[in-house]
C-alpha positions in Angstrom: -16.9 -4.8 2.1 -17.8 -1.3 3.0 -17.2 1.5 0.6 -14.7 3.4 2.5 -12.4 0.3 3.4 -12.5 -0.7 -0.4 -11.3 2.3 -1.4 -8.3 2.7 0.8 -7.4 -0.8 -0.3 -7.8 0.0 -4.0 -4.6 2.7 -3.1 -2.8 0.7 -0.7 -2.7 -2.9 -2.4 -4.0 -4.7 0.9 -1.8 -5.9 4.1 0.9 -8.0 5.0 -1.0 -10.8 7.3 1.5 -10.7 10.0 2.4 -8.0 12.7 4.3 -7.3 16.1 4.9 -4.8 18.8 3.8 -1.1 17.3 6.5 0.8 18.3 8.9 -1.8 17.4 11.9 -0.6 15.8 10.9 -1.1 11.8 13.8 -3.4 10.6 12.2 -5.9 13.4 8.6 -6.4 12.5 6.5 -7.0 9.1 5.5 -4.1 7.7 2.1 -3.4 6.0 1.2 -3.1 2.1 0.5 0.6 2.8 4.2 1.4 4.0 5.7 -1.7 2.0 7.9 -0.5 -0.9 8.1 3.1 0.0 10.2 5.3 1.7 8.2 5.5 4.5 10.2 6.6 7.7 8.0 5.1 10.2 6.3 2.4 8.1 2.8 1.3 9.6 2.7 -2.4 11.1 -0.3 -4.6 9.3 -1.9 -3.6 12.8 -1.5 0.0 12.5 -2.9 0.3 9.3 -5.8 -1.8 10.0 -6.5 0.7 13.2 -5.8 3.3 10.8 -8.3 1.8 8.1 -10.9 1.2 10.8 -10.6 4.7 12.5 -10.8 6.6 9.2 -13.6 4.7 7.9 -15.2 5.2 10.6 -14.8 9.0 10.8 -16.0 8.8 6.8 -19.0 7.0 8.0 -20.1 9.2 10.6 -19.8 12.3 7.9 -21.8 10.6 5.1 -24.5 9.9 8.0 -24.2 13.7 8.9 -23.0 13.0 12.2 -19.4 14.4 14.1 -16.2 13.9 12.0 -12.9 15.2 11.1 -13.7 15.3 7.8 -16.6 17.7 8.3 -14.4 19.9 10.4 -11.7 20.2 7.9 -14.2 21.4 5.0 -16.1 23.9 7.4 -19.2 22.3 7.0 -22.7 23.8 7.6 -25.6 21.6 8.5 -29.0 22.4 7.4 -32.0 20.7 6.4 -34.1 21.6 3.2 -36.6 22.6 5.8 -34.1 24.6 7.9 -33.0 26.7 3.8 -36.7 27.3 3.4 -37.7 28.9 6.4 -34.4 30.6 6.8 -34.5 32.5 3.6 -38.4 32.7 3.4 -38.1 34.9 7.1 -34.9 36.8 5.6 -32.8 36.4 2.6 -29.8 39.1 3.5 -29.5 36.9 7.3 -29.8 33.8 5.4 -27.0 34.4 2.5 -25.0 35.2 5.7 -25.6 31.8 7.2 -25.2 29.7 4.1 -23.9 31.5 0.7 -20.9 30.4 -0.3 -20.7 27.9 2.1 -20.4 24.0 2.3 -23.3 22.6 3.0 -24.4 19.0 4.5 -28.1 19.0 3.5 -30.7 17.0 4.3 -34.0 16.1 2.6 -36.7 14.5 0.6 -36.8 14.5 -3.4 -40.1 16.2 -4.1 -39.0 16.2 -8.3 -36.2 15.8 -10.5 -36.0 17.6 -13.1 -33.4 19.0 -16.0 -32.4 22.3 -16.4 -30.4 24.0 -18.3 -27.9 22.5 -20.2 -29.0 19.3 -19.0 -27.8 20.1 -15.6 -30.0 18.1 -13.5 -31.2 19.4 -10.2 -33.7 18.2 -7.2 -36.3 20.4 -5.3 -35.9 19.1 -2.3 -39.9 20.0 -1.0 -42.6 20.1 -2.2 -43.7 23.7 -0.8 -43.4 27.1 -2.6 -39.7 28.2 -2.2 -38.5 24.9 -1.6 -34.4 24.4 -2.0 -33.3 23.5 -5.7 -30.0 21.2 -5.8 -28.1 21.3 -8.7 -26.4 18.1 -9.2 -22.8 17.9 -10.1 -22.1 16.5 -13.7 -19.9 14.2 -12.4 -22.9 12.5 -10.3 -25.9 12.7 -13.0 -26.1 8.7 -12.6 -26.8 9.1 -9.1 -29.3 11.8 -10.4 -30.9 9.5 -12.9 -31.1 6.4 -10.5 -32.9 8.5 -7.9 -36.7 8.5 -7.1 -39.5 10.6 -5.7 -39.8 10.8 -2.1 -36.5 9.7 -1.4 -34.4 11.2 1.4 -30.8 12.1 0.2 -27.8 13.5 1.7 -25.9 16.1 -0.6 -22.7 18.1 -0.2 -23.7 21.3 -1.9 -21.9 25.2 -2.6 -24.7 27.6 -0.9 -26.0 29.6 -4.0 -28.1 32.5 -2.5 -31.9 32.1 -3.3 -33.5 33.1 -6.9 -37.1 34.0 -6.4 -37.0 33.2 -3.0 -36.2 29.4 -3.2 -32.4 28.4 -1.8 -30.3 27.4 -4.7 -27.6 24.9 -4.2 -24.8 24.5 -6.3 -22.2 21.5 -7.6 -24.5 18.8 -4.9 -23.0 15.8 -4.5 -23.7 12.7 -2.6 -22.6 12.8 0.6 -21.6 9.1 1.1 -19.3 9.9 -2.0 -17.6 12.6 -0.6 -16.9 10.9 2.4 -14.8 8.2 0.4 -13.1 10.9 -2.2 -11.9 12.5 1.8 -10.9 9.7 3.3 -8.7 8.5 0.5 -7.1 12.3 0.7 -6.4 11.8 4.2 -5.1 8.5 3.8 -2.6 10.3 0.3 -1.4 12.5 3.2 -0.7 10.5 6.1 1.5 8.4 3.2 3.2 11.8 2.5 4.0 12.6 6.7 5.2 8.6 6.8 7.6 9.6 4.3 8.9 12.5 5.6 7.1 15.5 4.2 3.7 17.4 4.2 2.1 18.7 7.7 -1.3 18.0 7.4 -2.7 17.9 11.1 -5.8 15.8 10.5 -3.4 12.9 8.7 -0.8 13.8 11.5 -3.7 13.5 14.4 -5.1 10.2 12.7 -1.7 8.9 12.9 -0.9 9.0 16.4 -4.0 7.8 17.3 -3.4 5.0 15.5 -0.3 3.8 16.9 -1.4 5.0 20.3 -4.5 2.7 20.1 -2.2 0.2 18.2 0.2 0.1 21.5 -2.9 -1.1 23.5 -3.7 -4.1 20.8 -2.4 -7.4 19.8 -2.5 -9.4 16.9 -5.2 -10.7 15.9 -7.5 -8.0 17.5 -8.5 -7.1 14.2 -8.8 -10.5 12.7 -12.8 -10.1 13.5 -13.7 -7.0 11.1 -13.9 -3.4 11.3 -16.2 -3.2 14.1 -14.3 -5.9 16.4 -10.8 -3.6 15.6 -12.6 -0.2 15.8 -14.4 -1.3 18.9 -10.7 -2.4 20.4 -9.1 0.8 19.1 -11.8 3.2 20.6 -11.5 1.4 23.8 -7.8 2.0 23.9 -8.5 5.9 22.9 -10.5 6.4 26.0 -8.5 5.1 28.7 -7.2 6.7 31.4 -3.4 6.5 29.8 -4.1 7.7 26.4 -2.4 11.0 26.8 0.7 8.8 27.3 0.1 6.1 24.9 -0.6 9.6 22.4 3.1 10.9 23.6 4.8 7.7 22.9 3.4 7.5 19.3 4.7 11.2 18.9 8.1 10.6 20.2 8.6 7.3 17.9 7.5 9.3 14.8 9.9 12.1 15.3 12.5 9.7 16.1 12.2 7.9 13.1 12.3 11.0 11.2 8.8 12.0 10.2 8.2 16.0 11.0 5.0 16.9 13.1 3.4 19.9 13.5 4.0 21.5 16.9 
């Protein structure tokens, strides 16, 4: 079972095995483990939630691979390579704090060394030329540090720390592929929150209407398959010609049941 999925299941207890017409009124169709038991105003179908499971994961996936997402949108990432920090503040370190200090920063590279530094803080150079970036791994991660080898390509989500001695320092690194679950789950906390009522999170809001626009274009047992068979369903249903429609629809049923969207 992939990461992200198990996660979301861990904090919504699984789906009901049944489901019916999306935009059903909610009294008339099963409703999924996600919405069941709360005060959810538009409670998700067992189909919803598994378009909703597969889209999400999917968006996590394509962030822990470094690739376009949602989640790398909302925390204003910054892509760079190890070799793209090197050269960047080896040519000019003022132009290069103003490109990545301070920011969050997808990073890309090879473990030249681990080593510990102080306080036990353990931290990869990432290269294994002079002024090569140094990635201080967050406490919370040092078995991930500890389990990792030489020569090993990682993906970290690090603070941009300015360079000491002319070599990039990265700060509070973790793995990528982590932070893509810990973001997910968020998303999914939030969309529970706008189901119920309150919050206004437009990423949770967005995924929503996606998912019951793409869920309007399904039928049972569409998902029955696996991720892949329902995210390949759902995308397919995203990128018709009608989607603007379907993505109305979805809107109008979640105000009418109550839940508050963002203008």
């Amino acid at each position: 079972m992939p990461i992200v999925r198990s996660a979301l299941l861990g904090a919504a207890a699984g789906l009901i095995a049944l489901s019916s017409s999306p935009l059903a009124h909610a009294q008339d169709r099963p409703v999924s483990a996600f919405s069941a038991g709360k005060a959810h105003k538009y409670p998700l179908s067992p189909l919803e939630y598994q378009v909703f499971e597969a889209l999400l994961e999917d968006d996590a996936t394509s962030f822990g691979e470094g690739g376009s997402s949602q989640i790398s949108e909302n925390m204003k990432i910054v892509h760079a390579s190890s070799a793209d920090l090197s050269k960047a503040y080896s040519a000019n370190e003022v132009a290069a704090d103003r490109s990545y200090k301070d920011k969050t920063l997808f990073v890309t590279g090879k473990i030249a060394s681990i080593n510990s530094g102080i306080g036990g803080t353990p931290y990869f150079v990432l290269g294994s030329q002079i002024g090569s970036p140094q990635a201080k791994i967050q406490k919370d991660f040092i078995d991930f540090a500890a389990a990792a080898k030489k020569g090993q390509p990682v993906q970290l989500v690090c603070s941009g720390g300015g360079a000491v001695l002319g070599a990039p320092m990265l700060n509070d690194c973790k793995p990528a592929a982590k932070v893509a679950v810990a973001e997910a789950v968020k998303i999914a906390r939030r969309a529970d929150k706008i189901l119920g009522g309150y919050g206004t999170d437009e990423t949770a809001q967005r995924l929503l209407v996606m998912t019951i626009a793409a869920a309007t274009g399904m039928k049972d047992g569409d998902c029955d398959a696996g991720t892949a068979a329902c995210l390949k369903k759902a995308v397919s249903v995203l990128k018709a010609p009608d989607v603007k429609d379907r993505a109305d629809k979805a809107k109008t049923a979640l105000q009418t049941a109550g839940v508050k969207l963002t203008p």
